[in-house]
C-alpha positions, -999 to 999 in steps of 0.1 A, spaced: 237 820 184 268 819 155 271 850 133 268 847 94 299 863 95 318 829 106 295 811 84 304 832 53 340 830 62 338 795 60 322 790 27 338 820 9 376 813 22 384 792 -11 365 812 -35 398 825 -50 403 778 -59 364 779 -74 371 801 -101 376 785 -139 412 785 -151 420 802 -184 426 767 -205 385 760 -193 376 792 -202 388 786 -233 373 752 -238 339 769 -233 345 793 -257 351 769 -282 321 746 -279 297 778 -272 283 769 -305 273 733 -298 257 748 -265 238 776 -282 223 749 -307 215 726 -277 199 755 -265 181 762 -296 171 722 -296 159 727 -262 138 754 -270 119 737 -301 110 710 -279 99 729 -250 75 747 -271 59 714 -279 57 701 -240 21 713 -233 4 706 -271 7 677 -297 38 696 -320 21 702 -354 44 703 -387 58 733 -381 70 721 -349 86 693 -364 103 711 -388 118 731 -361 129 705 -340 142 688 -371 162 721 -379 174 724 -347 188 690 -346 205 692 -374 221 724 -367 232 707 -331 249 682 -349 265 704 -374 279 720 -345 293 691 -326 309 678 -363 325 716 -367 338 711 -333 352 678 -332 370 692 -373 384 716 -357 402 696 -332 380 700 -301 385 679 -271 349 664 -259 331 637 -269 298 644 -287 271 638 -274 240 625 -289 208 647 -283 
């Protein structure tokens, strides 16, 4: 029978490589708003998964869209690095 204890040595020994540099760190701070509104998008059309969405529903996902987009366009203004991508 092996010990965990080899088997954790294994997978942990390049832990220290996993880790994000600073430069990606950065690069996620600077498109955390196009994720937050993706996330917000996401969440407008998950609440209409299990029902027909009413108007109000579409109104939200319409919102939401548009503020995802907003975000990608501020982000690509400002210079970011990633292609948009269309939700």
């Amino acid at each position: 029978m092996d010990h965990i204890v080899t088997v954790q040595d294994a997978v942990t020994a390049f832990a220290d490589f996993m880790e994000p540099t600073n430069a990606e760190l950065d690069a996620i701070e600077q498109e955390m708003p196009v994720i937050l509104a993706d996330v917000d998008l996401l969440d407008a059309h998950i609440v209409t998964l299990g029902r027909t969405p009413n108007e109000l529903d579409n109104r939200r996902i319409r919102r939401a869209r548009r503020r995802a987009l907003a975000a990608r366009v501020a982000l690509l203004n400002q210079g970011g690095t990633g292609a948009p991508v269309v939700a």
